[in-house]
C-alpha positions as CSV (number, residue, x, y, z in Angstrom):
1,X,-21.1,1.3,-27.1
2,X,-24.2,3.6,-27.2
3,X,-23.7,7.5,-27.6
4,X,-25.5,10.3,-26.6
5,X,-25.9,13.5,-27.8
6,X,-24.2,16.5,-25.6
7,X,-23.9,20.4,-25.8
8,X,-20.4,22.0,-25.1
9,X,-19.6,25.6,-24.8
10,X,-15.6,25.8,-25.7
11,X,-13.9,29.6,-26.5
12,X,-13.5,30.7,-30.1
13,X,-10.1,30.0,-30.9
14,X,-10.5,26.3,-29.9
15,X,-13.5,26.1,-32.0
16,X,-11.3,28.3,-34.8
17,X,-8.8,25.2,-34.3
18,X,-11.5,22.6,-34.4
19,X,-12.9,23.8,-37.7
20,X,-9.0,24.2,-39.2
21,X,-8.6,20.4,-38.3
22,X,-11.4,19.0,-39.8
23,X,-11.3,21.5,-43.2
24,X,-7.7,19.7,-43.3
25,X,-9.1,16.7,-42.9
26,X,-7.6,15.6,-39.7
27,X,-10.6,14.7,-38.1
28,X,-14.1,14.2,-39.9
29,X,-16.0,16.5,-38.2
30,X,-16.4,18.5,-34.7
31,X,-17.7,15.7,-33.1
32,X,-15.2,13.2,-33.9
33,X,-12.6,15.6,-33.0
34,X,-14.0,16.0,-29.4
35,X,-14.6,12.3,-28.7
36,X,-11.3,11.5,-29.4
37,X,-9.8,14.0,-27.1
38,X,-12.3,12.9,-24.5
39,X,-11.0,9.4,-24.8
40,X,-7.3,10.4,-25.1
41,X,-7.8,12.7,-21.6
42,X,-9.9,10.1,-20.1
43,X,-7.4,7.1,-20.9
44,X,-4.4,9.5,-19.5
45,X,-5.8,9.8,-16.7
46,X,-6.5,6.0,-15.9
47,X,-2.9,5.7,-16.7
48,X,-2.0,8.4,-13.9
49,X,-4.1,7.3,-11.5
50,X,-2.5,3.9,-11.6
51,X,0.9,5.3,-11.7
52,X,0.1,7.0,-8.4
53,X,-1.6,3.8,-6.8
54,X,1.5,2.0,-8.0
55,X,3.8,4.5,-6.3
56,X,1.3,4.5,-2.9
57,X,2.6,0.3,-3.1
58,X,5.7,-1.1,-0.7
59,X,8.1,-3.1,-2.9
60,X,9.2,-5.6,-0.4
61,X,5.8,-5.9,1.1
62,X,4.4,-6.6,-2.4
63,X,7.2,-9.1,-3.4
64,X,6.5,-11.1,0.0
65,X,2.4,-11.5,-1.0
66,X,3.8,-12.4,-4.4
67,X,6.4,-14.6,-3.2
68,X,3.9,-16.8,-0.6
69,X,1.3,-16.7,-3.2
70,X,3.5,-18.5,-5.8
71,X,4.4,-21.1,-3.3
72,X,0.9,-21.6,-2.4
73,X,0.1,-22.4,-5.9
74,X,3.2,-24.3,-6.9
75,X,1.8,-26.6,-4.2
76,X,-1.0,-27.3,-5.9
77,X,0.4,-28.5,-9.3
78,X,0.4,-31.8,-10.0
79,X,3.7,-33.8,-10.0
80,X,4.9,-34.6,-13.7
């Protein structure tokens, strides 16, 4: 994946926590540490935003498209 080069503007005392992390060597640098909590906030939010489409679903209505679509394709396989 390609990158491209941003400029943030984040308070003091996360930058104060930034720099503690990577003099411990938590994370090799600022930038590391940023991309990764960009990823981490990005992928929760994928995750919650299928948990809430998942909710939005009706059980019964879902097993019934499940249920006529299996039969449809057991039809389909050959006889053994």
């Amino acid at each position: 994946m390609g990158k491209e080069k941003i400029a943030i503007t984040l308070d003091k005392e996360y930058i104060s926590e930034l720099d503690r992390l990577v003099s411990e060597k938590v994370f090799a640098n600022r930038s590391q540490a940023i991309q990764e909590a960009v990823e981490d906030k990005l992928q929760r939010l994928k995750r919650s935003r299928l948990a809430m489409e998942c909710a939005r679903l009706d059980a019964s209505a879902e097993k019934v498209m499940a249920e006529d679509g299996l039969a449809e394709d057991f039809r389909r396989w050959p006889p053994y």
